[in-house]
C-alpha positions in Angstrom: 25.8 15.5 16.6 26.4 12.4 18.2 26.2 8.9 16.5 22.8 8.5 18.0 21.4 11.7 16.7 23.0 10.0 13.5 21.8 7.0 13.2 18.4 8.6 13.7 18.7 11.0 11.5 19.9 9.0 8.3 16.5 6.8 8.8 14.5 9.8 9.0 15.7 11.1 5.9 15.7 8.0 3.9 12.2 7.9 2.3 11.5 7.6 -1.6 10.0 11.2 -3.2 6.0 10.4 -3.7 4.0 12.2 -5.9 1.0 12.5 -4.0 -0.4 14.8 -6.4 -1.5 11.1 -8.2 -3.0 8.1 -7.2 -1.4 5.4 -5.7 -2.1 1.5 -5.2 -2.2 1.9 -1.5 -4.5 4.9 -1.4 -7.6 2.3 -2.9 -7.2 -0.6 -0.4 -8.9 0.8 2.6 -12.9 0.8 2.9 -12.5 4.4 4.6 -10.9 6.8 1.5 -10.9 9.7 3.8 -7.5 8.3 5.0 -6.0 8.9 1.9 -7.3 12.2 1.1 -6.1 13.4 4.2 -2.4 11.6 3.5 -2.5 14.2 -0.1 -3.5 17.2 1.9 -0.6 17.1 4.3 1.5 14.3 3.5 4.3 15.3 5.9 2.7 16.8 9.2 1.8 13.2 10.0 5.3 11.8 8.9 6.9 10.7 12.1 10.1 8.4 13.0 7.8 5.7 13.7 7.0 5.6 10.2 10.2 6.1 8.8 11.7 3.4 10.7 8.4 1.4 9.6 9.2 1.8 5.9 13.1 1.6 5.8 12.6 -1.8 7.5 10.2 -2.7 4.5 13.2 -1.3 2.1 15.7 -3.3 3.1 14.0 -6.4 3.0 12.5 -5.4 -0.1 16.4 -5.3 -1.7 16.4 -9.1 -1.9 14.3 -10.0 -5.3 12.6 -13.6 -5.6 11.9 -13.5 -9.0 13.2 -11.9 -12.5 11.0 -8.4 -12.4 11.4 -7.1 -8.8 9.7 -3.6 -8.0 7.6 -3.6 -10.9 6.4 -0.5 -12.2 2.5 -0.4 -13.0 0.1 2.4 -13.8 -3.1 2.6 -15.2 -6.1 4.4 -15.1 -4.0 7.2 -13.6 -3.2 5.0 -10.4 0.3 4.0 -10.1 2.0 1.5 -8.1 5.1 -0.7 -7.7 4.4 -4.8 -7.6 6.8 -6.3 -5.0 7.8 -9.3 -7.5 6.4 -10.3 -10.4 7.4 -13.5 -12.5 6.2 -13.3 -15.8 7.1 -17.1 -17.1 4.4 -18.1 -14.4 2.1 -15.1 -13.8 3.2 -15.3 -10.2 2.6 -11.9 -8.4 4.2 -12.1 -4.4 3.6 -8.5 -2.1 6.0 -8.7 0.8 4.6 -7.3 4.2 6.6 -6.8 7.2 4.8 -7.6 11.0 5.5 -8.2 14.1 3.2 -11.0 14.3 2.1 -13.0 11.4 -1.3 -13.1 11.2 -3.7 -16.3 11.0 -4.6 -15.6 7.4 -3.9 -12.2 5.6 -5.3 -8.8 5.8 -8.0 -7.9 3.9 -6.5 -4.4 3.0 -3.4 -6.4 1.4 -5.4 -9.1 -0.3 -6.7 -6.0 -2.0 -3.8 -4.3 -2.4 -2.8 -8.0 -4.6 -5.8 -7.8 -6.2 -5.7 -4.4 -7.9 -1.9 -5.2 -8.8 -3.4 -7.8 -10.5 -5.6 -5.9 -12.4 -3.6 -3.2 -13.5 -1.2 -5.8 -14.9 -3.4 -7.7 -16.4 -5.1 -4.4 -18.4 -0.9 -3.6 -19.1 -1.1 -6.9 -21.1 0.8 -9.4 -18.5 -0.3 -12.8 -17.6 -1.3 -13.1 -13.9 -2.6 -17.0 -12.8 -1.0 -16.9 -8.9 -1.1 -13.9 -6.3 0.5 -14.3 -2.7 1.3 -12.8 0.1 4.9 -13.1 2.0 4.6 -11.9 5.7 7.8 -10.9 6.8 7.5 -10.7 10.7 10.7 -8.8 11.8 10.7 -9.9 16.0 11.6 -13.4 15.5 12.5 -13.6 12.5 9.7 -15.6 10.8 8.0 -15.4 7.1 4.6 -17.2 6.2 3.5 -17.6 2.4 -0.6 -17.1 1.9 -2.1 -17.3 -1.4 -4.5 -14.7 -2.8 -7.2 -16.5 -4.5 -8.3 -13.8 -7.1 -12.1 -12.5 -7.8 -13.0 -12.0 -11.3 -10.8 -9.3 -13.1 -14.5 -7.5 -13.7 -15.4 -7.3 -9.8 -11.8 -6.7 -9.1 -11.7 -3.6 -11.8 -15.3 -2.6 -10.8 -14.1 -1.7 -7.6 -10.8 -0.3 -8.3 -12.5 2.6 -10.7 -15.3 3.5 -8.3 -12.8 3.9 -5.5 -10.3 5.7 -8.4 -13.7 7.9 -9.1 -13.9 8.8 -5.5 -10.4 10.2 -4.8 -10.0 11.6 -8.8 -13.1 13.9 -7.2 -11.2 14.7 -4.3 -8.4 15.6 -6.0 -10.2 18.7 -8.3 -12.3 20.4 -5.6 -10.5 18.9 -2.4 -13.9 18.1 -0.5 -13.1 15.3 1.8 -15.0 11.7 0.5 -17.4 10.4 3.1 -15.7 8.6 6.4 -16.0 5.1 6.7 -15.4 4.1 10.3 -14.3 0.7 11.6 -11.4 -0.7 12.9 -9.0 1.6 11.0 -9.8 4.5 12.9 -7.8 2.5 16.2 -4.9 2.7 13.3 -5.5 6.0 11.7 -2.6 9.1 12.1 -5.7 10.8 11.1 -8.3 9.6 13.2 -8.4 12.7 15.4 -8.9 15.3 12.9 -11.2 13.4 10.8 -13.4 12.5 14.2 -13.5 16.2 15.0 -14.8 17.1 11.6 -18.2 17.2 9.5 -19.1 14.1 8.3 
């Protein structure tokens, strides 16, 4: 093996075990849930070096905490999730994302993605007053700071258990929740599949 094939190899392999058998954070933020109940049926089939360079990028930057309680460990409702960095003195909740460009004002998947980590701390009993976003853009380098200006806890929590509802269904009989197309299907490792099926 040469110190290419190496190189390659040690990024391929270095991925965090997922239980995809539960619910996770980032299987609620997209509009289309189909996405993620394709990602539980064959979770590896669509894992290619693309993504694991994507997400060993995203570890290393995510090895340098900002505040005391970095990687933050939050379940509830049977979703879990990790919060990037959490500061409990202020309530301050920060999700890093990496880019290549940094984007006029932030996604609205990741706004949610803030939103339910904000939820499921606040029902864990932790104080959250202040969610942002750190974009991380990895070409220039450059970082940008958004804040998240929070719905109500109820509106936030009313969506996060009907889209919980959708995939806990999934997850018994394994019939694929309705598609949702937009945007993410130009995104999508699943898009062909899921276009050539029933609706």
């Amino acid at each position: 093996m040469n110190v290419q094939e190496k190189v390659y190899q040690a990024i391929a392999s270095d991925k965090e075990p997922r239980d995809d058998s539960k619910i996770h954070v980032s299987d609620l933020v997209y509009d289309c849930q189909r996405k993620a109940a394709y990602s539980k049926l064959s979770p590896s089939q669509y894992f290619n070096f693309k993504t694991a360079m994507t997400f060993w990028i995203g570890r290393a930057i995510h090895k340098t905490p900002i505040f005391s309680e970095a990687e933050k460990d939050v379940k509830w409702n049977g979703v879990v999730g990790s919060v990037d960095e959490y500061d409990p003195a202020t309530g301050t909740i920060i999700e890093k994302k990496t880019c290549r460009e940094i984007p006029t004002q932030p996604y609205n998947h990741h706004k949610k993605q803030v939103e339910f980590y904000a939820y499921m701390l606040s029902k864990m009993g932790n104080k959250v007053d202040k969610a942002y976003i750190l974009y991380i853009d990895v070409s220039k380098p450059a970082i940008k700071l958004y804040e998240v200006f929070l719905r109500s806890m109820a509106k936030i929590g009313e969506e996060f258990d009907k889209k919980v509802a959708v995939l806990e269904k999934f997850l018994e009989n394994k019939e694929l929740p309705k598609r949702n197309t937009g945007w993410i299907c130009n995104y999508c490792e699943f898009a062909n599949v899921c276009l050539g099926g029933s609706k």
